[in-house]
C-alpha positions as YAML, in Angstrom:
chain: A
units: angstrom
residues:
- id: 1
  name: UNK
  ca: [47.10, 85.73, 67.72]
- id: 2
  name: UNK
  ca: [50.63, 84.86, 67.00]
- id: 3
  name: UNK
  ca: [51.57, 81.07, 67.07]
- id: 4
  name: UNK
  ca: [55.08, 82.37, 68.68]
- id: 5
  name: UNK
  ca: [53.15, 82.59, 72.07]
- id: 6
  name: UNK
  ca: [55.84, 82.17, 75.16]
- id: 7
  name: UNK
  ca: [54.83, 79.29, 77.16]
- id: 8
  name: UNK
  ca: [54.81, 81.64, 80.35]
- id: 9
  name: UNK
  ca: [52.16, 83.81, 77.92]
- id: 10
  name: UNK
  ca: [50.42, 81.29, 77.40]
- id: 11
  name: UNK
  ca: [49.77, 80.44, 81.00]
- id: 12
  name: UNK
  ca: [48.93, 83.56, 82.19]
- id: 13
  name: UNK
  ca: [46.12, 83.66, 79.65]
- id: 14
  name: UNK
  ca: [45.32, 79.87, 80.89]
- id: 15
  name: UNK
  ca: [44.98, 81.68, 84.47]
- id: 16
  name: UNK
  ca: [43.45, 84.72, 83.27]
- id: 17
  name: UNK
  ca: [40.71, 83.19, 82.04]
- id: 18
  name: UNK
  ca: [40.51, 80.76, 85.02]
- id: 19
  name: UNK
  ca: [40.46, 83.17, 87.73]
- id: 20
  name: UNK
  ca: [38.14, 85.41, 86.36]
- id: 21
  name: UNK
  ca: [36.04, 83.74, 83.55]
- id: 22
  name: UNK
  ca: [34.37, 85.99, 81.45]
- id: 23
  name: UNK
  ca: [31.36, 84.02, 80.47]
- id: 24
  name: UNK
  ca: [30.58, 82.14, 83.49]
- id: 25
  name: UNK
  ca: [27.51, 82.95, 84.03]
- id: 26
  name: UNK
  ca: [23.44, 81.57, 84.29]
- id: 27
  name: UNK
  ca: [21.93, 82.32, 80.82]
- id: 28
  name: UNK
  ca: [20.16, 85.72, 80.44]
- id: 29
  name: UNK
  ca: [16.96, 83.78, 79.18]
- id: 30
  name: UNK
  ca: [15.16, 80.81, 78.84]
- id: 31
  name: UNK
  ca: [16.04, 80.51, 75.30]
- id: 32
  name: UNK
  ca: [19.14, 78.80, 75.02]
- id: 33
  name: UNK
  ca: [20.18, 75.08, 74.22]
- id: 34
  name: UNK
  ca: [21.88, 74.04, 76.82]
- id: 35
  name: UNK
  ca: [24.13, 70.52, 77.61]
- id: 36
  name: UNK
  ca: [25.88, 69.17, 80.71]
- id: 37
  name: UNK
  ca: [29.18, 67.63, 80.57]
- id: 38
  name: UNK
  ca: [31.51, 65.79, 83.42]
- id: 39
  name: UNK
  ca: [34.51, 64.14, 83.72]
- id: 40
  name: UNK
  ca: [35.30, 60.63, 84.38]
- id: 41
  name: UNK
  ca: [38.46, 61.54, 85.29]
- id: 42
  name: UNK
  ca: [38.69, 65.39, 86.78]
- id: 43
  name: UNK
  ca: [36.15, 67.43, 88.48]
- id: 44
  name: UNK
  ca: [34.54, 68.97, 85.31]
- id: 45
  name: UNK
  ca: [30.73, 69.29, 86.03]
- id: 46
  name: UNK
  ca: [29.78, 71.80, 83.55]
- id: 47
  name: UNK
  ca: [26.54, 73.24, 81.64]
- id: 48
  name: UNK
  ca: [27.07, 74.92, 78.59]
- id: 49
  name: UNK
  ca: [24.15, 77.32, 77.34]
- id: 50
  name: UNK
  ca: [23.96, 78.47, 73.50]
- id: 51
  name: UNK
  ca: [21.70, 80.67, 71.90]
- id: 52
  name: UNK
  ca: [21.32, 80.60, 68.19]
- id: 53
  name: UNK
  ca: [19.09, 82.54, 65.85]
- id: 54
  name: UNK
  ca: [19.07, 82.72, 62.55]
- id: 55
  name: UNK
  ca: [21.73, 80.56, 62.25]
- id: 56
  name: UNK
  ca: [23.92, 82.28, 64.41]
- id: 57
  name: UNK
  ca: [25.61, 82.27, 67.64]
- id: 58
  name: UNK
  ca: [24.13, 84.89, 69.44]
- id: 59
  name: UNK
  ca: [25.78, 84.18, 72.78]
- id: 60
  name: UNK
  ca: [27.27, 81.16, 74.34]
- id: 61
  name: UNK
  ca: [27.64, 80.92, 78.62]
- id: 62
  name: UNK
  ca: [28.40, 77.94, 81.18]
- id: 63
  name: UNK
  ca: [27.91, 77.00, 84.76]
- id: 64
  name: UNK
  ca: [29.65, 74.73, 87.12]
- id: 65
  name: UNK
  ca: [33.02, 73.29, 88.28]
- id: 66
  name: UNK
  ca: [35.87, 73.01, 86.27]
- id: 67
  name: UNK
  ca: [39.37, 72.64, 86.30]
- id: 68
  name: UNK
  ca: [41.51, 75.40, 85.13]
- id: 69
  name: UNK
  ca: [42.22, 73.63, 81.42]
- id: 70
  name: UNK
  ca: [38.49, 73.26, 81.47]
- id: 71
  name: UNK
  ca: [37.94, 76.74, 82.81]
- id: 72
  name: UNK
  ca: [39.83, 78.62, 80.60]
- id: 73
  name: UNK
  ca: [39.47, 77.13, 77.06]
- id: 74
  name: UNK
  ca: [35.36, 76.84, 77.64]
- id: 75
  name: UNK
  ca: [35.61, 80.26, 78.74]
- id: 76
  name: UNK
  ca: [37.37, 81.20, 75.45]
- id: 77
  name: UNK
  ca: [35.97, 78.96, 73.46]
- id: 78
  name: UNK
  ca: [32.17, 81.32, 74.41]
- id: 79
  name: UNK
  ca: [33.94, 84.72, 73.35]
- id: 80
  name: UNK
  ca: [35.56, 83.13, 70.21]
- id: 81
  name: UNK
  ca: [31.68, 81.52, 69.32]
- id: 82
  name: UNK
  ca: [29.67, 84.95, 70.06]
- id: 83
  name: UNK
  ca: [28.86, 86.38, 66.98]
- id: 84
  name: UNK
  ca: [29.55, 83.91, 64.58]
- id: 85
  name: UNK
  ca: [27.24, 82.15, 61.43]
- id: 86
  name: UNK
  ca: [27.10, 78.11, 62.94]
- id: 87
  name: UNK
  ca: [29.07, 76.84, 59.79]
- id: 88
  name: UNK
  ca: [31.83, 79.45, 61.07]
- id: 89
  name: UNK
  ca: [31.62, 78.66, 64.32]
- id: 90
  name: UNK
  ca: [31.45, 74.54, 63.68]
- id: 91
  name: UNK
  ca: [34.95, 75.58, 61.52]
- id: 92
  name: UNK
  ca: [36.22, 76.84, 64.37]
- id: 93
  name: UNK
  ca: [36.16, 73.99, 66.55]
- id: 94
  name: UNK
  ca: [36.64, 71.29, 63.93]
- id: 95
  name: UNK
  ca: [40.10, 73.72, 63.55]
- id: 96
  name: UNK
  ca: [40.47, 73.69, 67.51]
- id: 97
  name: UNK
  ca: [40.09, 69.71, 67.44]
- id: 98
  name: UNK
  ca: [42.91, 69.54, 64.76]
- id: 99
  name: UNK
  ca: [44.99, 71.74, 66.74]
- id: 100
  name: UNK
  ca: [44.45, 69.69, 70.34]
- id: 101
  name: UNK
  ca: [45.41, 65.91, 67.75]
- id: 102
  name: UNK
  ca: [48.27, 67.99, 66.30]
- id: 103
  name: UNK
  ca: [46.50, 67.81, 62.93]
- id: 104
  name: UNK
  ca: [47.34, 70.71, 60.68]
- id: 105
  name: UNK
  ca: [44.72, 73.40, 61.55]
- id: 106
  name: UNK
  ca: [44.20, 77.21, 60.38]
- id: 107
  name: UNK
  ca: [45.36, 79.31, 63.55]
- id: 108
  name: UNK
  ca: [44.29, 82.17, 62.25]
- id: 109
  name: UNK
  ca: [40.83, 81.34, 63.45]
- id: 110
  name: UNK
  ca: [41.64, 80.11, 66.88]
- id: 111
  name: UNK
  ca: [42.74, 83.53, 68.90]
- id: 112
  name: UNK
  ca: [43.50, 82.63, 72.44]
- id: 113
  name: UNK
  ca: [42.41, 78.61, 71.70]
- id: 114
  name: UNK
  ca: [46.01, 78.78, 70.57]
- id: 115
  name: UNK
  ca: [47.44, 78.57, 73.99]
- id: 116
  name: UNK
  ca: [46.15, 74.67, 74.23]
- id: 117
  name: UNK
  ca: [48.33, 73.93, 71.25]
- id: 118
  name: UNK
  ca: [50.76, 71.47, 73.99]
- id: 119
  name: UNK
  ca: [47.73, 69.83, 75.26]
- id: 120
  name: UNK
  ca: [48.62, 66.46, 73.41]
- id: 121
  name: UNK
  ca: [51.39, 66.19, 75.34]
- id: 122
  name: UNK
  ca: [49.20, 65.45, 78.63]
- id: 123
  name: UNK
  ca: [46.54, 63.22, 77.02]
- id: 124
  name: UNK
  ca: [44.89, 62.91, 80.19]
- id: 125
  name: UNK
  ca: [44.09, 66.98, 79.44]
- id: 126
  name: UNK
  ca: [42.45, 66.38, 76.63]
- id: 127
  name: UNK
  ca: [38.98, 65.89, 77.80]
- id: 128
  name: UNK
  ca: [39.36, 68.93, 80.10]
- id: 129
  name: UNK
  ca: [40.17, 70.81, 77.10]
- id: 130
  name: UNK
  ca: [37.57, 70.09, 74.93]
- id: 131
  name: UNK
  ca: [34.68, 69.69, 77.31]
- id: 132
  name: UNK
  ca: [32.72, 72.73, 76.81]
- id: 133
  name: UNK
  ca: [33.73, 72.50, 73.19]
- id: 134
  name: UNK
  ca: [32.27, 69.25, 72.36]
- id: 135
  name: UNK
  ca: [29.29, 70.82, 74.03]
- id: 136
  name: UNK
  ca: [28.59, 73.22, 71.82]
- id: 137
  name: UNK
  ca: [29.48, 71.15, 69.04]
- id: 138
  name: UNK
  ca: [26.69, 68.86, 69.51]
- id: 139
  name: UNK
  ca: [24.13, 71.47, 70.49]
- id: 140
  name: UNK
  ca: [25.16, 73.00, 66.67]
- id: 141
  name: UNK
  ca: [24.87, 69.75, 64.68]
- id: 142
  name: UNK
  ca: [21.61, 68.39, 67.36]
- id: 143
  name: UNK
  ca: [19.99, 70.68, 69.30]
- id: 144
  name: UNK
  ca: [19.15, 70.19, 72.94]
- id: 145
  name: UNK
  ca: [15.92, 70.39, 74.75]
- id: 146
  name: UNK
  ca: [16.32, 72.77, 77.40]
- id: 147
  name: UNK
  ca: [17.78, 71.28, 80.85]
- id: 148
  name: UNK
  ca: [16.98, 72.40, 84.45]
- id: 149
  name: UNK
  ca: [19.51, 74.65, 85.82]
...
């Protein structure tokens, strides 16, 4: 995705994803690793669910409230992780991290992540925007032990 995004561009992708979030959704088995994340400081109560075999991603989901930062890039942040090895996907977000510290990161990895490129600016976003992605993060590098749902 181009780094020369419009900032009206990306918002509508923001809201896109907010309004009708792809991958929010209860897990399709009980074989996923699966964390819960909140906010101190915004409404973000969320469960994220990963299942990985052999090492890779085989499908990411996530329940709960969020706000619309927290919404939309854990919503992307699942289709981006689908499909990939672990080491690829734990590239991904360690690019993603860079990005949100304005770090120098490899965009060409990121696809729609690239709309929270400003989030710096609003430090208070920051958590919202990596929520779900320090969630799968540590289910990658830890494991989990299954929650209730």
């Amino acid at each position: 995705m181009p780094i020369s995004l419009s900032p009206q561009m990306m918002r509508q992708i923001i809201m896109d994803h907010y309004d009708n979030p792809l991958f929010k959704h209860e897990p399709k088995d009980d074989s996923y690793q699966s964390l819960h994340q909140h906010s101190d400081n915004c409404i973000d109560d969320i469960m994220v669910y990963v299942k990985v075999e052999n090492d890779i991603v085989v499908d990411t989901c996530w329940t709960g409230v969020a706000c619309t930062i927290s919404t939309a890039s854990t919503d992307i942040m699942c289709g981006l992780m689908n499909g990939k090895k672990a080491q690829e996907a734990r590239y991904i977000y360690d690019q993603y991290i860079k990005m949100i510290h304005e770090e120098p990161y490899d965009d060409s990895v990121l696809d729609e992540a690239v709309v929270f490129m400003n989030t710096s600016k609003q430090a208070a976003r920051i958590r919202c925007a990596t929520i779900g992605w320090d969630a799968l993060k540590d289910i990658l590098d830890e494991g989990h032990n299954h929650e209730p749902r």
